[in-house]
C-alpha positions in Angstrom: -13.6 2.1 5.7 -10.3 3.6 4.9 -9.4 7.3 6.8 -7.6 8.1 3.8 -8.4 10.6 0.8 -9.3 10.1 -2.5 -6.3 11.1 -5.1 -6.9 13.0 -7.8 -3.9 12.3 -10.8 -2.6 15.4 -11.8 -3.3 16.6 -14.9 -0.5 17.8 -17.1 3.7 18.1 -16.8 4.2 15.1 -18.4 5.3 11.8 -17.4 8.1 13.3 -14.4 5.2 14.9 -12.3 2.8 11.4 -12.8 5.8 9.5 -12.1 6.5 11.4 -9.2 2.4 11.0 -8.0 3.2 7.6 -8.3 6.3 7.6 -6.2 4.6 9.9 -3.7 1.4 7.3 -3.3 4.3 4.3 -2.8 6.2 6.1 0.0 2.7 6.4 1.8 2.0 2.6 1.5 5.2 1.9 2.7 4.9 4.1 6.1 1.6 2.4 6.3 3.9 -1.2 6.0 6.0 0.4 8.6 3.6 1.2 11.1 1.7 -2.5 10.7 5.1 -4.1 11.2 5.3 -1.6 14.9 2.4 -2.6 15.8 2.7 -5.9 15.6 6.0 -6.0 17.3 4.1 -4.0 19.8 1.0 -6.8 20.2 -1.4 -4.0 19.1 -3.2 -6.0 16.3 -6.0 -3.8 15.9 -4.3 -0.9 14.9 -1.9 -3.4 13.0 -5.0 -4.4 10.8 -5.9 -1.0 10.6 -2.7 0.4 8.8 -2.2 -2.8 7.0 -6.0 -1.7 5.5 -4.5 1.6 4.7 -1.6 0.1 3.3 -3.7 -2.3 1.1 -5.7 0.6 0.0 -2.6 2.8 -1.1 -1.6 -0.1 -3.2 -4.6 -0.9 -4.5 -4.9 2.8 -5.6 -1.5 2.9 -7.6 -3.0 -0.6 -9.8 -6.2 0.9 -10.1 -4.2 4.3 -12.0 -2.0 1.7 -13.6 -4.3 -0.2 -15.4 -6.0 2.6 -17.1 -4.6 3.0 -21.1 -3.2 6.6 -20.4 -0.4 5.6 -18.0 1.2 2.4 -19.8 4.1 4.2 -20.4 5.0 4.5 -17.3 3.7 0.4 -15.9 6.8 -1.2 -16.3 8.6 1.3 -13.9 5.9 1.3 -11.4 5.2 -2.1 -11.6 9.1 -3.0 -10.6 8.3 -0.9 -7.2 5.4 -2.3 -6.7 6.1 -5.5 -6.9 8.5 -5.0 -4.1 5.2 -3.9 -2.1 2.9 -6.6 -3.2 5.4 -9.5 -1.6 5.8 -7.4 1.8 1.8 -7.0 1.7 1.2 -10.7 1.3 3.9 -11.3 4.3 1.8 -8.9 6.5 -1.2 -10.7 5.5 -0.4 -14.1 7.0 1.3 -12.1 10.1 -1.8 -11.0 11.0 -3.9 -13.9 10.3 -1.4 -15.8 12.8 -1.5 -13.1 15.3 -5.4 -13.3 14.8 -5.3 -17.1 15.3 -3.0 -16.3 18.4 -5.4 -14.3 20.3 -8.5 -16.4 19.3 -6.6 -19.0 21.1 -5.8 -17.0 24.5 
C-alpha cells in the first residue's frame, strides 16, 4: 500500500493552476524515478521496489485525472510529459525484475 496521500484537484483558477497540479504531481513521480534508479545503483532493491510503487502510483494518479471529460483540454499537454514517464517506468520495471531474478539466483 502506497505511503502517499490522496490528491484532491483543485477547484477553480482555470486551466494555469490545474496545469500546474499536474506539473506538480509529475515532478513527484520523477523524484520517486530518481530515488528507484539510487537504489538500485546502490543494491537496495527493496526500497527500489518501494519508490518505483510510489512512482507507479503518482503516474497512475495523473491518467486517472486525465481521463475524466473535464480536463481534456489540457490531455494533449500532459500526455506529451507523461509519455516521457511512462517509457522510464517500463525501463524501471524490467530493472527490477532482473535484479529480482539476480538475487533469487544468489
Amino acid at each position: 500500500m502506497s505511503t502517499l496521500p490522496s490528491r484532491i484537484v483543485p477547484k477553480g483558477g482555470g486551466d494555469k493552476n490545474l496545469y500546474q497540479f499536474f506539473l506538480v504531481d509529475l515532478e513527484e513521480c520523477q523524484t520517486f524515478i530518481n530515488l528507484v534508479q539510487t537504489e538500485l545503483e546502490l543494491s537496495h532493491s527493496q526500497a527500489a521496489e518501494r519508490a518505483f510503487r510510489n512512482a507507479d502510483h503518482s503516474y497512475r494518479a495523473i491518467l486517472r485525472f486525465l481521463s475524466q471529460p473535464e480536463y481534456e483540454r489540457l490531455r494533449d499537454e500532459i500526455e506529451r510529459r507523461t509519455s516521457e514517464v511512462a517509457i522510464t517506468l517500463e525501463v524501471l520495471r524490467v530493472k527490477l525484475n532482473l535484479a529480482d531474478r539476480a538475487s533469487a539466483d544468489l
